[in-house]
TISE-243678 format. One line per field, with one value per atom (N, C-alpha, C): x, y, z; residue number from 0; atom name. Coordinates in pm, 1 decimal. Layout:
N
xx = [X:...]
yy = [Y:...]
zz = [Z:...]
lodren = [NUM:...]
votor = [CA:...]
END
This chain:
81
xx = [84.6:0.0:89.4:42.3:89.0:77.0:198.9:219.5:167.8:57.1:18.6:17.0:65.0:89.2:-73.2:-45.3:-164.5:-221.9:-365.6:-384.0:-386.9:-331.3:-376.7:-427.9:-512.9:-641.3:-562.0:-617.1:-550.1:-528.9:-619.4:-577.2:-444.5:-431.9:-323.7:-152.2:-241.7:-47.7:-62.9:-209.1:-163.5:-122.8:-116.1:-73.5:115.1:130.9:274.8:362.2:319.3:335.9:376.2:271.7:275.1:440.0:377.3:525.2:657.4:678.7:781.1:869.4:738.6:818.8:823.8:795.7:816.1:1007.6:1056.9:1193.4:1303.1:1175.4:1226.8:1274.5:1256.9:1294.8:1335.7:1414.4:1426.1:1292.9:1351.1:1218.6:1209.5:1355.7:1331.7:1299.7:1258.3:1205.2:1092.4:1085.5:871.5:829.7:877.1:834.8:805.2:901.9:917.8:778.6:789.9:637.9:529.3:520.2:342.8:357.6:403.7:402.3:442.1:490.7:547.3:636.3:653.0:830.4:846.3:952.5:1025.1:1028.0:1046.4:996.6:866.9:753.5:614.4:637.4:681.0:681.0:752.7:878.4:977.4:796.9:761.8:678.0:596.0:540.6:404.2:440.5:539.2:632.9:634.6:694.2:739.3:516.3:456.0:339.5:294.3:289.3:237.2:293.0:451.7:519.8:422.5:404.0:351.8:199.7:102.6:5.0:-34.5:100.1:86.7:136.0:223.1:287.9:469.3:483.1:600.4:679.6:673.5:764.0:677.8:727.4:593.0:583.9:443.9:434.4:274.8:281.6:72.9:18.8:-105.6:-149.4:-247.3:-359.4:-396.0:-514.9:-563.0:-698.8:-644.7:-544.1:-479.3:-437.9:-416.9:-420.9:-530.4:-648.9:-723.8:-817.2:-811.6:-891.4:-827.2:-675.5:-627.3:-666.2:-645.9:-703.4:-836.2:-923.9:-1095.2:-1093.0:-996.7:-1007.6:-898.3:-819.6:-738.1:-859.6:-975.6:-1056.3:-1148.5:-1210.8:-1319.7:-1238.4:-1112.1:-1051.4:-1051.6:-1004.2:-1060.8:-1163.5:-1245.0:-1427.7:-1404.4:-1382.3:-1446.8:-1354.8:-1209.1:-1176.4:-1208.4:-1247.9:-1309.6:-1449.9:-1519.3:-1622.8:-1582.0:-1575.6:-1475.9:-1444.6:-1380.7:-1338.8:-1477.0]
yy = [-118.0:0.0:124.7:260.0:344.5:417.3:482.5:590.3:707.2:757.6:881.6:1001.5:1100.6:1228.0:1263.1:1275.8:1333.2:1476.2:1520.2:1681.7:1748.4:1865.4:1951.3:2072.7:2097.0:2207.1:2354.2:2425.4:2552.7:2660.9:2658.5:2764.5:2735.0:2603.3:2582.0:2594.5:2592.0:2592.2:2795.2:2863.1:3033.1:3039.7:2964.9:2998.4:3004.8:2847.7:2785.4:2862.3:2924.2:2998.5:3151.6:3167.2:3345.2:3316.8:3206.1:3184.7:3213.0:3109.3:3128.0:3279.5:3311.0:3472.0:3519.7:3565.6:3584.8:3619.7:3470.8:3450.0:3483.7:3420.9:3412.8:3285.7:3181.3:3048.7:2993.5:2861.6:2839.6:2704.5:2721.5:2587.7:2470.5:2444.3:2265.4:2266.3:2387.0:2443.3:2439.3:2557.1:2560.5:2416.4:2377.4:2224.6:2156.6:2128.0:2045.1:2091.2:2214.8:2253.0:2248.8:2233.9:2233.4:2090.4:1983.0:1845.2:1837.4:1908.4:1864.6:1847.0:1780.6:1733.4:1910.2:1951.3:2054.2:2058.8:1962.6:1982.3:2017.7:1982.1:2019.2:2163.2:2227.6:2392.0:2428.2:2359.9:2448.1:2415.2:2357.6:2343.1:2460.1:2445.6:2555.3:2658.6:2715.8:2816.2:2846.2:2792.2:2810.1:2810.7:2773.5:2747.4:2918.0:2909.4:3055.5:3167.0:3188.9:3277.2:3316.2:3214.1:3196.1:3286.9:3196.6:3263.8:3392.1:3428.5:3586.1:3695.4:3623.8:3719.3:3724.6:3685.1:3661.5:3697.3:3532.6:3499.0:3463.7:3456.7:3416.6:3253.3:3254.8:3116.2:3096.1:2997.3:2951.4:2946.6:3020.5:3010.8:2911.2:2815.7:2732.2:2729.6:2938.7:2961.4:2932.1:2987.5:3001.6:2862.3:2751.9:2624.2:2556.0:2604.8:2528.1:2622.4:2719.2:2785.9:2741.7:2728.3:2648.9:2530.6:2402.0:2293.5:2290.4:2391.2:2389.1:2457.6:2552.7:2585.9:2492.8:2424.1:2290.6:2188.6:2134.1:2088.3:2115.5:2236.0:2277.9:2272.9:2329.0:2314.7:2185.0:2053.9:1941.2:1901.5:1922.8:1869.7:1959.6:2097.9:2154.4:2124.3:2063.5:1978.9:1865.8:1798.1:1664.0:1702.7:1819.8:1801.0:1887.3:1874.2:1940.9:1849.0:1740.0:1630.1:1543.9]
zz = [0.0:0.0:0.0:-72.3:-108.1:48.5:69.9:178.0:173.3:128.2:102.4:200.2:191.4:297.6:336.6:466.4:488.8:451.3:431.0:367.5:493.9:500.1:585.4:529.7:629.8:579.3:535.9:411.4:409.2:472.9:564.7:690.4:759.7:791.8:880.8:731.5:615.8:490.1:563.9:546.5:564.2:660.4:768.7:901.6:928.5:857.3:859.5:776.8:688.0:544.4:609.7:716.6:740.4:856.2:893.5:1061.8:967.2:891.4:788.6:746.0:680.0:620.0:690.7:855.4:948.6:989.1:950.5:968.9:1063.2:1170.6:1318.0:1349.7:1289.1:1292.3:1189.9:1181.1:1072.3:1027.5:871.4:809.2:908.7:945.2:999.6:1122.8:1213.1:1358.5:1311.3:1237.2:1213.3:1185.3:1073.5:1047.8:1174.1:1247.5:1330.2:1445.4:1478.2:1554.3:1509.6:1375.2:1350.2:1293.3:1295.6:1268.9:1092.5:1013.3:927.9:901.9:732.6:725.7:654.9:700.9:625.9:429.7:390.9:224.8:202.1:253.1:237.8:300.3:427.1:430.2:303.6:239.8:169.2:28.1:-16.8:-103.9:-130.0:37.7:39.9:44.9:38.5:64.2:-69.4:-170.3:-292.2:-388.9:-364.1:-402.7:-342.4:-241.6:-183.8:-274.6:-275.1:-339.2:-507.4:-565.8:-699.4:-690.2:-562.6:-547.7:-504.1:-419.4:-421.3:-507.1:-625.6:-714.1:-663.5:-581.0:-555.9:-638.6:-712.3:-816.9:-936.5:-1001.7:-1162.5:-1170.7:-1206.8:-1225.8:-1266.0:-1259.3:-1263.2:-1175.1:-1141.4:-1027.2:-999.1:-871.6:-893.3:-980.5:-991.6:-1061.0:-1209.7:-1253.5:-1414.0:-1462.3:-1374.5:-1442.4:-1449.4:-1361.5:-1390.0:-1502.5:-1562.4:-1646.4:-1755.6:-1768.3:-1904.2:-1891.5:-1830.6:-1830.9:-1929.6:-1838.7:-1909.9:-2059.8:-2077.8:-2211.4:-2322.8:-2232.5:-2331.6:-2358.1:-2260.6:-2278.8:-2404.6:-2420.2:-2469.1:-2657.0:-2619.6:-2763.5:-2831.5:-2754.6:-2818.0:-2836.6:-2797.7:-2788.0:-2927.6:-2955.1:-3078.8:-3193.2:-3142.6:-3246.2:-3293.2:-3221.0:-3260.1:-3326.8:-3273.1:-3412.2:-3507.4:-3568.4:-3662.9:-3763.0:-3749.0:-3763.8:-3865.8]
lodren = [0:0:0:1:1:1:2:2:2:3:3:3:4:4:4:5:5:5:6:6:6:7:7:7:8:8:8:9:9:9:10:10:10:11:11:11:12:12:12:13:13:13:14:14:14:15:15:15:16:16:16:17:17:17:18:18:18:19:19:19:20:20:20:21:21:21:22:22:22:23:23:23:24:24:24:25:25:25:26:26:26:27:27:27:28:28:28:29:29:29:30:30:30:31:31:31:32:32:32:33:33:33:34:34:34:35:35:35:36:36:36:37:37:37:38:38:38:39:39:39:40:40:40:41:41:41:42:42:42:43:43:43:44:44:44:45:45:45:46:46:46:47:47:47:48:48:48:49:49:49:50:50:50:51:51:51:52:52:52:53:53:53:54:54:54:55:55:55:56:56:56:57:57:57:58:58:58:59:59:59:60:60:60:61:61:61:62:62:62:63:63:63:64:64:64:65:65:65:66:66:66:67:67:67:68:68:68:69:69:69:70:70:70:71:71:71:72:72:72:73:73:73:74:74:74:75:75:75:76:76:76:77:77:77:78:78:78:79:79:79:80:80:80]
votor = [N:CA:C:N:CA:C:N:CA:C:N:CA:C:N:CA:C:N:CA:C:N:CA:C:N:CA:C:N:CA:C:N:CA:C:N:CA:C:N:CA:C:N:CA:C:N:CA:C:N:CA:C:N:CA:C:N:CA:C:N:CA:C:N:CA:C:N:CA:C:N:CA:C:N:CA:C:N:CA:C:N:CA:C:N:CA:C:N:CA:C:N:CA:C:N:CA:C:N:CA:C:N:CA:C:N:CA:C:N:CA:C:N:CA:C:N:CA:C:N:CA:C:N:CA:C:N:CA:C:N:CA:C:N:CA:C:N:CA:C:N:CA:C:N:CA:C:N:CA:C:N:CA:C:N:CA:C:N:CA:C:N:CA:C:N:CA:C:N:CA:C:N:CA:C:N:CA:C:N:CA:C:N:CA:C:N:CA:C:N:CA:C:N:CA:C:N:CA:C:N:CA:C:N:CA:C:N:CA:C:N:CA:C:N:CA:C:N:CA:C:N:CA:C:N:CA:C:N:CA:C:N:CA:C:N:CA:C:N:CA:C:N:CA:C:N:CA:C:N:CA:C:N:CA:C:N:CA:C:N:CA:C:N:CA:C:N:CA:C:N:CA:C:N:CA:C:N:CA:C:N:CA:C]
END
């Protein structure tokens, strides 16, 4: 059986996320106090950055609006066809 990480709720990634930039502690301290492994903060960390403009990237609204319009483009390619 697959080891799957457990989810934690998004209040608690804004919470771990806000402690972070904070940068009163380091990652493998915060981690270690709110029960995660340190790669999932360095993750949500790097995911947050994106979602606030940080750094550039896709956000989770802008991939899923391409997804639906990569969708809709094949459906009207296939009739077409």
């Amino acid at each position: 059986m697959l080891n799957m990480p457990k989810a934690f709720p998004e209040e608690l990634r804004r919470d771990v996320v806000a402690v972070a930039r904070k940068g009163d502690s380091t990652i493998v301290q915060i981690a270690k106090d709110f029960g995660i492994s340190p790669a999932a903060l360095h993750r949500w960390l790097k995911i947050a950055d994106v979602q606030d403009g940080v750094v550039p990237g896709i956000t989770k609204e802008e991939s899923t609006e391409l997804r639906e319009a990569k969708k809709r483009i094949a459906s009207w390619n296939r009739r077409r066809r």
